[in-house]
C-alpha positions, 0 to 999 in steps of 0.5 A: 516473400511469403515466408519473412512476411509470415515470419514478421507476422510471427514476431509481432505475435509472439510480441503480443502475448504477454500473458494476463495478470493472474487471478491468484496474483491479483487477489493477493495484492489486493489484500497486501496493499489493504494491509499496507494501507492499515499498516501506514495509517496506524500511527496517525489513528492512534495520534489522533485518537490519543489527541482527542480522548486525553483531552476528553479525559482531563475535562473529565477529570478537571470537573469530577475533582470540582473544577467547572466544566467547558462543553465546547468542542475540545480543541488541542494545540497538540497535533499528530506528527509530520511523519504520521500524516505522511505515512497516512497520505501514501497510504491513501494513495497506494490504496488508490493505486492498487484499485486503478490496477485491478481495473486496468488489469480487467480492462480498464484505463492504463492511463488512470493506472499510470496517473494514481503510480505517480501520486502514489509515487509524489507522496511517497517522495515526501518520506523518501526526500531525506532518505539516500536509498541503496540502489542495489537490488539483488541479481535474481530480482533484477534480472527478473525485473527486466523478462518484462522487456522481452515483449512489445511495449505497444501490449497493454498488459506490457504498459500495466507491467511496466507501470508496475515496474517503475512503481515497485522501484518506489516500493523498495525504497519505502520499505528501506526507509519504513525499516529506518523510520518505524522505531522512532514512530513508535517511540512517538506514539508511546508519547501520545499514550502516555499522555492518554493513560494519565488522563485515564488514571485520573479518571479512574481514581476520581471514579472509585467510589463509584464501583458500576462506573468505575468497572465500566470506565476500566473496561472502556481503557482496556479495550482501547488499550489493547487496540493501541497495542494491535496498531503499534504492532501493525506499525512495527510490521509495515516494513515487511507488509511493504517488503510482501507487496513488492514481492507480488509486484515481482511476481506479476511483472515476470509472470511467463508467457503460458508457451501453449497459448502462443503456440495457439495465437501463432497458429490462428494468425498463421491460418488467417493470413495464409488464407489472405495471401491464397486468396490475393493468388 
């Protein structure tokens, strides 16, 4: 009786050993969902910005070519794409995510972790509704996926690793669909531009004369220029930022019991419930 006691208690132990999400993993998927977050969100800040300086710009270049000038706050019928504002959206609420489990993670709420994956996961359903994504994933991945259930669900990192594990079935299908939809964003976006650069050519032709503030305006485009094309790049690259942060989520859902840290719990639980029953005797 003393022995399948013990050996229960054993059991619930070796249940209870799921390890803590390390330090390392921790501090990359901070910084993978940050760049997730630019990533997602470059399209509507270049829109946005394109919307609001073309239309600065062609009020400019309306009164440097004798028309009179409105100095009303500028408002465009134009309006940033659905697919932006979405792709925006998920990354506010990845970002959300990402910070509820560090916190769990440290101790925190599981219930605020679990709460932030279902609206990370609602947002993404709206770039994911139209999308059929291939359920297959690959054998080593799957079969890491499920070492997470060798443990007590009751654990609280087992409820932080399950929670991350429904999430990164949401992470595989943003990327399949960011995979699909990045090119047409991009395309999207050079429309905006070019509407932008238009705007800034006929500035620069009207400032010609002028050659301080001529440099001075050309210097200004070209630095925005090159911003555009850095967030064009980061938008090309959110696939893969996406594809790296649930490569992490694999790495912290099936991170291994450490076997000397068991060993130790087992003999710490062993040596107080022995002293118990010697006790009762």
């Amino acid at each position: 009786m003393k022995l399948k006691f013990l050996l229960v208690v054993a059991c619930i132990t070796l249940a209870a050993c799921t390890p803590p999400i390390g330090e390392g993993n921790l501090t990359d998927l901070g910084k993978q969902t940050d760049a997730v977050s630019v990533a997602l969100s470059s399209p509507l800040r270049v829109q946005q910005k394109m919307i609001s300086e073309t239309a600065k710009y062609n009020q400019l270049c309306g009164y440097l070519s004798g028309k009179t000038p409105e100095l009303l706050p500028l408002k465009s019928r134009i309006k940033p794409t659905q697919t932006a504002r979405e792709m925006n959206q998920v990354a506010g609420a990845i970002g959300a995510y990402a910070a509820a489990l560090k916190e769990a993670a440290a101790g925190g709420s599981v219930a605020i972790l679990a709460s932030s994956a279902d609206s990370f996961k609602a947002e993404a359903s709206g770039l994911l509704e139209e999308f059929e994504a291939d359920p297959s994933v690959s054998p080593a991945v799957e079969a890491g996926i499920n070492v997470i259930l060798r443990v007590g669900e009751a654990n609280r990192m087992a409820r932080v690793r399950a929670i991350m594990d429904d999430v990164y079935l949401t992470l595989v299908q943003l990327e399949r669909r960011l995979v699909s939809d990045a090119p047409s964003v991009v395309n999207e976006n050079r429309s905006f531009v070019f509407a932008w650069e238009r705007s800034t050519k006929c500035v620069l032709n009207r400032v010609r004369s002028d050659r301080d503030v001529a440099i001075q305006y050309f210097d200004k485009f070209q630095k925005d220029r090159a911003e555009i094309e850095r967030d064009t790049a980061l938008t090309q690259k959110a696939p893969a930022a996406v594809r790296t942060l649930f490569e992490i989520h694999i790495l912290i859902i099936t991170e291994p019991v450490d076997p000397e840290l068991t060993l130790k719990t087992l003999q710490n639980m062993y040596d107080e419930i022995e002293a118990v029953l010697e006790v009762g005797n």
